[in-house]
C-alpha positions as CSV (number, residue, x, y, z in Angstrom):
1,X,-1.4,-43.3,-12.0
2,X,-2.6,-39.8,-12.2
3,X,0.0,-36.9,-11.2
4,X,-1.3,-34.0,-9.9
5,X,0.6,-30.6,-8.6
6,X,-1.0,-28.7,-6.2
7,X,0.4,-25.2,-5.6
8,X,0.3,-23.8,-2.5
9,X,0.7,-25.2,1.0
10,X,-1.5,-23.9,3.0
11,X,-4.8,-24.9,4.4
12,X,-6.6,-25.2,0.6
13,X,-3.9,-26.7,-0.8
14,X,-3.2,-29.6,2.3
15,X,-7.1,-30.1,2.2
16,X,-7.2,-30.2,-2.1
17,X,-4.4,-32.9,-1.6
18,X,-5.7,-34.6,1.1
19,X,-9.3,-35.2,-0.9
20,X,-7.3,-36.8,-3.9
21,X,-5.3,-39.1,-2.3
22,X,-8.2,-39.9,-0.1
23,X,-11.2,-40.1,-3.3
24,X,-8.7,-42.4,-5.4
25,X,-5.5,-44.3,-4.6
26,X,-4.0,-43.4,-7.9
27,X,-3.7,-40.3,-7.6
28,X,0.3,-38.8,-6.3
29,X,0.2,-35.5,-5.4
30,X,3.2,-32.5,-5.3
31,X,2.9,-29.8,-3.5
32,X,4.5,-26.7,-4.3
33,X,4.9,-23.7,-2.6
34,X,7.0,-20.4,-3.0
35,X,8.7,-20.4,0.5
36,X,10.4,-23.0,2.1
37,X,7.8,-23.8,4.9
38,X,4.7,-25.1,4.3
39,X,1.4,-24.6,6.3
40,X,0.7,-20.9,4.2
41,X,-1.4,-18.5,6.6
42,X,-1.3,-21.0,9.6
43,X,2.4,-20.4,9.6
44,X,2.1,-16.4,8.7
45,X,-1.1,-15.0,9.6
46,X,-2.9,-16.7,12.4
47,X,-1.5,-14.3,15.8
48,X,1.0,-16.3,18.0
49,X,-0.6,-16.5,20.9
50,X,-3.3,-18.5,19.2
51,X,-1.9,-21.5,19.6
52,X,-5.2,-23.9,19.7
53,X,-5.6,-22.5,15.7
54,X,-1.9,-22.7,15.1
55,X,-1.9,-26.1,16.1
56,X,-4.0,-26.7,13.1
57,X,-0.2,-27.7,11.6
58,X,-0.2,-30.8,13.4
59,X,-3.7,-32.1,10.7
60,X,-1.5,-30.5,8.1
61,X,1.6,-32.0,8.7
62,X,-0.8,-35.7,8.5
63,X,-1.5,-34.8,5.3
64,X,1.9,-33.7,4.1
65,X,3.0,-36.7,5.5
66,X,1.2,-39.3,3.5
67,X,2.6,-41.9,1.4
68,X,1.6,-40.3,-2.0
69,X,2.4,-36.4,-1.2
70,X,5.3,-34.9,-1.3
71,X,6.3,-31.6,-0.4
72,X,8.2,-29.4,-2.3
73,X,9.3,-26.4,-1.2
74,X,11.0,-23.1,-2.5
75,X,9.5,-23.4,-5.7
76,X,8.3,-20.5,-7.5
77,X,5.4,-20.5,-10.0
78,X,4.9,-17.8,-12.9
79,X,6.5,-15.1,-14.4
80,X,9.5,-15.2,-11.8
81,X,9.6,-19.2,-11.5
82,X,8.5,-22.2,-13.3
83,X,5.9,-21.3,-15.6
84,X,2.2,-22.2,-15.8
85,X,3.0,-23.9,-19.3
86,X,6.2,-26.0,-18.1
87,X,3.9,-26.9,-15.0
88,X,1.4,-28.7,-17.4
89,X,3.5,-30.9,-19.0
90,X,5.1,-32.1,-15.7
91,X,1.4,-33.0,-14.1
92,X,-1.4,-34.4,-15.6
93,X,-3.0,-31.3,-14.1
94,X,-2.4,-29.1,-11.4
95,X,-4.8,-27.1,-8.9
96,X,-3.6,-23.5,-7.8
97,X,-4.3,-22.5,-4.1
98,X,-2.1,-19.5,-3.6
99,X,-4.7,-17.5,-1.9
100,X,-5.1,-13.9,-1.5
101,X,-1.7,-12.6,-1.2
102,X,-2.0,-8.9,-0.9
103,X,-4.6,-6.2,0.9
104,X,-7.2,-3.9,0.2
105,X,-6.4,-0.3,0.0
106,X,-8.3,2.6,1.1
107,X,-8.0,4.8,-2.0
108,X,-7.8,7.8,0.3
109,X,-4.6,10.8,0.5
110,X,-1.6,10.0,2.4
111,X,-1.8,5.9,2.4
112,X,1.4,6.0,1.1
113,X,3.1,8.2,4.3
114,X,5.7,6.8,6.2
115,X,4.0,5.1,9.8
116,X,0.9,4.5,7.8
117,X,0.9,-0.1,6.4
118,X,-1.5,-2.4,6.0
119,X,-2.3,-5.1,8.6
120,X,-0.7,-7.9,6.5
121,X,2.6,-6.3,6.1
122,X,2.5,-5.9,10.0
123,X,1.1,-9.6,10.6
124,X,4.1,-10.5,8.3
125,X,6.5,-9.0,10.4
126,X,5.3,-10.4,13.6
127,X,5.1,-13.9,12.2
128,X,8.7,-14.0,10.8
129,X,7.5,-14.2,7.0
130,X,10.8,-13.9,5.0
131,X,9.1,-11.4,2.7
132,X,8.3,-9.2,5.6
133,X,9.6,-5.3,5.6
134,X,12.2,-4.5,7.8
135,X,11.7,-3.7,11.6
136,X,10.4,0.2,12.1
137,X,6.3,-0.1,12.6
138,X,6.5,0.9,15.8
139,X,9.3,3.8,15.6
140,X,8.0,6.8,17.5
141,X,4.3,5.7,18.1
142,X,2.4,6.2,21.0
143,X,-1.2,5.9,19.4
144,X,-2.2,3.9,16.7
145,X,-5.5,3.6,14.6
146,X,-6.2,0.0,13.2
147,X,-8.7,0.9,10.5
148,X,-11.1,-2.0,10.0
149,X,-13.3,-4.1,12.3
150,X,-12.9,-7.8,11.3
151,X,-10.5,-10.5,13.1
152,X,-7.4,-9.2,12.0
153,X,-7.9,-5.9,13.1
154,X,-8.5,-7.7,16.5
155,X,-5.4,-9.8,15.8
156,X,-3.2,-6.3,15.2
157,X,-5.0,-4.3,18.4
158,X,-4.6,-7.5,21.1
159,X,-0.4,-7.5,19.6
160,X,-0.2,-4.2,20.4
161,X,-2.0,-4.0,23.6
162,X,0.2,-7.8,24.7
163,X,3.3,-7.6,27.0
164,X,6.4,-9.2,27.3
165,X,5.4,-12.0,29.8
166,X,2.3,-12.8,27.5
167,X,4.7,-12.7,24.1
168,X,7.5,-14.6,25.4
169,X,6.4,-18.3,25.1
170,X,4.9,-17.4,21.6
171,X,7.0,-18.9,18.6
172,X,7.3,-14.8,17.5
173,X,10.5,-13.5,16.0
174,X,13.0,-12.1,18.5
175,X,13.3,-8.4,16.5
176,X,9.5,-8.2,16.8
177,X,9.1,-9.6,20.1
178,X,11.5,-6.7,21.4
179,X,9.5,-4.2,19.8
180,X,6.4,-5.4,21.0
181,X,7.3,-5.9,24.5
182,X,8.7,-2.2,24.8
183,X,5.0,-1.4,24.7
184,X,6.0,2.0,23.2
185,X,1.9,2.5,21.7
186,X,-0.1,2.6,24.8
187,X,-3.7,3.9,22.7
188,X,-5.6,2.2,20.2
189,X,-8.3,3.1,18.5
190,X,-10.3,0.6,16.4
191,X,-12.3,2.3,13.7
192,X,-15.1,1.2,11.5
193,X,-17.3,2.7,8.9
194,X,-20.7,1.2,10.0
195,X,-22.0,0.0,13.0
196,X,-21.3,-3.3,15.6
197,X,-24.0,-5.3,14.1
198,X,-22.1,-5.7,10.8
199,X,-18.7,-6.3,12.4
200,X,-17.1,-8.9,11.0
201,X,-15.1,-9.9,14.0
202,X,-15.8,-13.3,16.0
203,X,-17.2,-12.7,19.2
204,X,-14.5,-15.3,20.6
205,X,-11.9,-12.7,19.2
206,X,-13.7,-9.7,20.7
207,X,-14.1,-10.8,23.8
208,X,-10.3,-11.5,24.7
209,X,-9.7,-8.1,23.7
210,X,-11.3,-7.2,27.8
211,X,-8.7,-10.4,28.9
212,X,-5.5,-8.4,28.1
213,X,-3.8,-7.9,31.1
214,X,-3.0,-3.9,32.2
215,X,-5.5,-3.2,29.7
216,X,-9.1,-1.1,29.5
217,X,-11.5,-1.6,26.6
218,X,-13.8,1.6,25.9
219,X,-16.7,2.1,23.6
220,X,-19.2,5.2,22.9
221,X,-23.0,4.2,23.7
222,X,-23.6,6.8,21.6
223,X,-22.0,5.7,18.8
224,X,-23.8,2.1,19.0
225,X,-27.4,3.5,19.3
226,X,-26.4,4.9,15.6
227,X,-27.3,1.2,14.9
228,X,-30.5,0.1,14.6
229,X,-29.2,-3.9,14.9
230,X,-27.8,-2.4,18.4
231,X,-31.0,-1.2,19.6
232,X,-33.3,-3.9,18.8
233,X,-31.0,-7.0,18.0
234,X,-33.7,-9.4,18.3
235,X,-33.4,-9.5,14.3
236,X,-30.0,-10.1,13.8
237,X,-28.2,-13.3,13.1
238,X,-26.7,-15.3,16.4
239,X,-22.9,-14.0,15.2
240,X,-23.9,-10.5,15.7
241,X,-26.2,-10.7,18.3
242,X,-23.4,-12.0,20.6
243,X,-21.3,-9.0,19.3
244,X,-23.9,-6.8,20.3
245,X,-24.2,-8.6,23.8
246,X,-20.6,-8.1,24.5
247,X,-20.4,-4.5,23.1
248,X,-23.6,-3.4,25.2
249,X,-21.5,-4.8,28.2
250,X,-18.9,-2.7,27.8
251,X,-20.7,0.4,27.2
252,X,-22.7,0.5,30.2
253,X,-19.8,-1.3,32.8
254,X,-17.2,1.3,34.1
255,X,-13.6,0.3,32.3
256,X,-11.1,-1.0,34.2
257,X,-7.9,0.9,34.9
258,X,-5.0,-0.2,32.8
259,X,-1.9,1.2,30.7
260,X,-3.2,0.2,27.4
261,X,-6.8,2.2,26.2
262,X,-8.1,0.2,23.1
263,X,-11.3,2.2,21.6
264,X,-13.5,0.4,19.5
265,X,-15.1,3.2,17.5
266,X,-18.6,3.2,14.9
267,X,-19.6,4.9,12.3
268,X,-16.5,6.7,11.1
269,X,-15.1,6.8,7.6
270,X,-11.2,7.6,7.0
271,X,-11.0,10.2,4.4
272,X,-7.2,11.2,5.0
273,X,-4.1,10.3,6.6
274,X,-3.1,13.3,8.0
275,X,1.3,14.0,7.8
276,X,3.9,15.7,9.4
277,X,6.6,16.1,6.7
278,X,6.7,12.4,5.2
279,X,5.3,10.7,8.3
280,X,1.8,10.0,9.9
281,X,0.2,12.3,12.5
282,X,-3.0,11.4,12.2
283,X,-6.5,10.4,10.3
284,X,-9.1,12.4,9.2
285,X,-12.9,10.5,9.7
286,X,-15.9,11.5,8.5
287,X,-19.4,10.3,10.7
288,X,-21.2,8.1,8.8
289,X,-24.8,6.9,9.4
290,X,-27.4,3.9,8.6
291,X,-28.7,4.7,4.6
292,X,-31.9,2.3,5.7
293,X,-30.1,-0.3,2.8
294,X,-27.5,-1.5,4.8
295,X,-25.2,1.1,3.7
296,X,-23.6,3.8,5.1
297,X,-23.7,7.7,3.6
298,X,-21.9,10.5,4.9
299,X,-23.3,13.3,7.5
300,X,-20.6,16.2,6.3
301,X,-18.8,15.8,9.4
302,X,-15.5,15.2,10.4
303,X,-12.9,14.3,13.5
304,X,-9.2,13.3,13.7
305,X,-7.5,11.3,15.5
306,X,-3.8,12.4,16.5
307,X,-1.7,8.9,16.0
308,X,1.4,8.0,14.6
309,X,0.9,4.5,13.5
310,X,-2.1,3.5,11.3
311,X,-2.9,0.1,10.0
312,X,-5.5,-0.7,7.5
313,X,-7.0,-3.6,7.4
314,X,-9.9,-3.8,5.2
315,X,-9.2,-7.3,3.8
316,X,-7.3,-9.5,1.8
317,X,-7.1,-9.2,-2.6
318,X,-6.1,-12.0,-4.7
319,X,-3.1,-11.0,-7.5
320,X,-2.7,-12.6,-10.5
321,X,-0.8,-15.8,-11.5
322,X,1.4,-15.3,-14.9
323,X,-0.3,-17.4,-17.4
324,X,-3.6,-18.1,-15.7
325,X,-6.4,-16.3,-16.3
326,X,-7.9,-13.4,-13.7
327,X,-10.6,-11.7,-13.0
328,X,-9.6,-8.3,-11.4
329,X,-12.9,-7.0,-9.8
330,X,-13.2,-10.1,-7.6
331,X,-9.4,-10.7,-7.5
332,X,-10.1,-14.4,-8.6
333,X,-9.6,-16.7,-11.1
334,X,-12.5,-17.6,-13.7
335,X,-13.4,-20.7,-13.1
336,X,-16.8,-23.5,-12.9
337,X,-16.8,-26.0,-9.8
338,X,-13.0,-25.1,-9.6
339,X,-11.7,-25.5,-13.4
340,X,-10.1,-22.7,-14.3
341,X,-12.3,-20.8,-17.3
342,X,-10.4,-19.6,-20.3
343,X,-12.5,-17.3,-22.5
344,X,-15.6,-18.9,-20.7
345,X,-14.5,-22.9,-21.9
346,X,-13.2,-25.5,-18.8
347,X,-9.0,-25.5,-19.6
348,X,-8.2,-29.1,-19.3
349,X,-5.9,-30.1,-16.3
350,X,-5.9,-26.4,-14.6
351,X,-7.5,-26.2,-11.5
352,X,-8.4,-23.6,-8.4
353,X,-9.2,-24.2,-4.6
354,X,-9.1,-21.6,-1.7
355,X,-9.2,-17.8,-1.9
356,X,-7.9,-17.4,-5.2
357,X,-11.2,-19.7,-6.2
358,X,-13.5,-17.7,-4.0
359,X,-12.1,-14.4,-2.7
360,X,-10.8,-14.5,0.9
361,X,-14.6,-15.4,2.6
362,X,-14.9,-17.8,5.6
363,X,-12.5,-19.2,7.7
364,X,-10.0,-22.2,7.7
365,X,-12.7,-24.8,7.9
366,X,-14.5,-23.2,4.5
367,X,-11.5,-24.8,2.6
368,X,-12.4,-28.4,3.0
369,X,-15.9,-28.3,1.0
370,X,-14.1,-25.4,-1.6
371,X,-11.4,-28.0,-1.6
372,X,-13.7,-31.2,-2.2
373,X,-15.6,-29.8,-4.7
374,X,-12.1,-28.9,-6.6
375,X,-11.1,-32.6,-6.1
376,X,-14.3,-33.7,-7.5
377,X,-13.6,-32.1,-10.8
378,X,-10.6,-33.1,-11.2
379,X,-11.4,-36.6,-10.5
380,X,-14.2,-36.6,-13.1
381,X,-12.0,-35.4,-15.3
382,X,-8.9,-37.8,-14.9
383,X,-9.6,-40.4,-17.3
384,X,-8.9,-37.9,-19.9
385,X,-6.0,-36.4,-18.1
386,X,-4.1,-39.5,-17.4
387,X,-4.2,-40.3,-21.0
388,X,-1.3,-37.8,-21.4
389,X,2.3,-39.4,-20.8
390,X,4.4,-37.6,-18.4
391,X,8.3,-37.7,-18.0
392,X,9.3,-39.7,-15.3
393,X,11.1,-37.3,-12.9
394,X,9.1,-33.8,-13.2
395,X,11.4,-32.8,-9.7
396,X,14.8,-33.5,-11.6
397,X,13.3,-31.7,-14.5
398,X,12.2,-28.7,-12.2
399,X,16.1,-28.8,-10.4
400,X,17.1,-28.6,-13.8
401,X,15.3,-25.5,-14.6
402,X,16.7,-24.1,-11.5
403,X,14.7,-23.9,-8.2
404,X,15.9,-26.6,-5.9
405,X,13.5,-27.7,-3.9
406,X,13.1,-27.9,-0.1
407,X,11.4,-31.1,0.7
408,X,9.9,-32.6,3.9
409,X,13.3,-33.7,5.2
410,X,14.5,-29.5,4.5
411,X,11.5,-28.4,6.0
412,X,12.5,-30.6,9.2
413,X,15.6,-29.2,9.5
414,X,14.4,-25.9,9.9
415,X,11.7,-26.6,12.5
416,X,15.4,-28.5,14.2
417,X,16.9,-24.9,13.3
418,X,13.9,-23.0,15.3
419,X,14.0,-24.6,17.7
420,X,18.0,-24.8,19.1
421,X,17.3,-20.6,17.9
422,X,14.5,-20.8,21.3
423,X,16.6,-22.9,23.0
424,X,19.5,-20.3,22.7
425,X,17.0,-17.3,23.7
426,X,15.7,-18.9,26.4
427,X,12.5,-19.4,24.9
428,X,10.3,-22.1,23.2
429,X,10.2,-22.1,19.3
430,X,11.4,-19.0,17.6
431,X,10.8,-18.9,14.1
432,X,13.2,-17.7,11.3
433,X,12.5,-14.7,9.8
434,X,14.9,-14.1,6.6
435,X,15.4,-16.2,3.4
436,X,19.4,-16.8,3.9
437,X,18.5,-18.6,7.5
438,X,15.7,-20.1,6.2
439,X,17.4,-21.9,3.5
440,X,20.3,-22.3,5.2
441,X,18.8,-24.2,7.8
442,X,16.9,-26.5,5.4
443,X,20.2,-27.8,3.8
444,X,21.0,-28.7,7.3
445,X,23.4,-25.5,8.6
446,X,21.3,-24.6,11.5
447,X,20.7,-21.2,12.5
448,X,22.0,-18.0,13.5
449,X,20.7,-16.5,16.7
């Protein structure tokens, strides 16, 4: 038999599991994971009223649920947990797929003013993650500028743009659901550096941006002839091409009338957030334009935009794991078909899958081959692995080193928890938000509305 701990729950780690159990029926698999909920950005960063993505749980859940995995939740790897060391001599090797857990930064003045967060802190807060900052994005703002043009600065503009009747069946937390629905921003302004032909949104994504009820989507035609992939777009990849299609739509149909304005805008490059005493007024752009290398350069000039809420999102950065090696320009782990690469050499029984294996590229589907591959490696390599004996209990051992871990029948619990907390609000699912519910609920004490 061939133990194997795979850390992290979410979509790499359910498809690294699923490909042992699946290439070799002697393989058992753990899987570990820092909160007490499994499912990783399915759970805490796909928007709420996706649901056809979200329902990407249920194919999780299969795999959680087979005979020879076994979920273990609340367990904390690293310097503030179990360390990498202890974890090696539990499992004959184990595979890391804790993703990319923080965000880009702009490197620009006044990032750090108050009104001014990244897109993942405010994803967090809307999906109930237990780590998430206290309520106050949306304290005094009437404009926002979302600073970034890939999905999840769609995700963030379409939350802010939603209304109560569209938020209401979502499984969102009730504190953010309130704030939401007050609709106190009624401007957005999307803002990218180059041009619509290398957007990195989906068109799918894009296009329900023009679906949101009392809402009116504006773009600049002047902006988008800055583009030569706009102009001639016979060239460009399908992706874009359909961006372009829906972009040129808008710019030459009149808008709609509506309460929310959401401006996508081209071509601009934030240089400062602007203040008022310690909080956000606005950001300072520079016009960029095409460098003929697919680059941008700078033109000298400059706009603001007045706004009182700004949210970066520029894309996700891997941090390191205590005790594994890193590589901090890509904000990976080292590693060679997904062994993990000490000082260039394969480390025996250490493994990577996911975004920590290949920065945060692609979407959910890109885990399965990243995830195979992983599995693959390890598989070649268990006839050496399982040579090393193993105590017989490593989850006694790890109780005994302190974390106590949630397991499938915990996690159950809470999903019973969330939902008499709906039930009690009048609404479908709500999910928990704070640590002291969650884990309250998973020992079986329910939860308070």
């Amino acid at each position: 038999m061939l133990r194997v701990a795979v850390v992290g729950s979410g979509p790499s780690g359910c498809y690294t599991a699923q490909s042992l159990v699946q290439q070799d029926p002697g393989v058992h698999v753990h899987v570990l994971d820092r909160l007490p909920c499994p499912y990783g950005l399915v759970r805490y960063g796909v928007a709420p009223d996706h649901e056809k993505i979200k329902s990407l749980q249920n194919n999780l859940r299969t795999v959680l649920e087979h005979e020879r995995v076994r979920f273990l939740g609340g367990v904390r790897v690293g310097a503030d947990g179990v360390p990498v060391a202890r974890l090696r001599e539990l499992y004959h090797a184990v595979v890391y797929c804790v993703g990319a857990a923080t965000d880009r930064r702009l490197g620009i003045p006044g990032e750090d003013l108050r009104g001014c967060w990244s897109a993942t802190e405010f994803v967090s807060w809307y999906s109930a993650h237990p780590d998430a900052v206290a309520d106050g994005f949306l304290a005094g703002a009437r404009t926002a500028v979302v600073i970034g043009v890939g999905n999840v600065a769609v995700d963030v503009t379409r939350m802010l743009a939603r209304g109560a009747t569209e938020l209401t069946p979502t499984d969102m937390p009730q504190a953010a659901l309130d704030s939401l629905a007050a609709g106190t921003v009624t401007r957005v302004h999307m803002v990218g550096r180059r041009g619509p032909s290398q957007a990195r949104f989906t068109t799918k994504e894009l296009r329900e941006l023009s679906t949101l009820p009392d809402s009116r989507v504006t773009v600049d035609p002047a902006e988008l002839e800055l583009d030569p992939g706009y102009v001639d777009p016979s060239s460009l990849p399908a992706p874009q091409r359909r961006n372009v299609e829906v972009l040129r739509g808008w710019a030459t149909a009149p808008a709609p009338a509506g309460r929310h304005g959401i401006r996508l805008r081209f071509f601009l490059r934030p240089v400062e957030i602007l203040s008022d005493g310690d909080r956000v007024r606005g950001v300072r752009l520079e016009r960029t334009e095409p460098d003929g290398h697919g680059g941008v350069s700078g033109t000298g000039r400059y706009e603001v935009i007045e706004a009182q809420l700004v949210l970066r999102s520029v894309g996700y950065r891997g941090v390191p794991v205590d005790g594994l090696p890193f590589d901090p320009v890509h904000g990976t782990v080292p590693h060679a078909a997904g062994r993990v690469l000490r000082d260039g050499v394969p480390s025996p029984g250490e493994y990577v899958a996911g975004w920590i294996k290949r920065g945060p590229t692609g979407v959910i589907g890109t885990n399965r081959p990243c995830a195979k591959e992983t599995a693959s490696s390890l598989l070649e390599d268990a006839p050496e692995l399982a040579a090393r004996s193993l105590p017989d209990d490593p989850v006694a051992l790890l109780r005994a080193a302190g974390p106590d871990p949630v397991e499938w029948s915990g996690w159950q619990s809470i999903e019973r928890a969330e939902a008499a907390l709906g039930a009690s609000l009048g609404r479908g699912v709500v999910k928990i938000p704070d640590w002291e519910s969650l884990l309250t609920a998973a020992r079986g004490g329910g939860a308070v509305p």
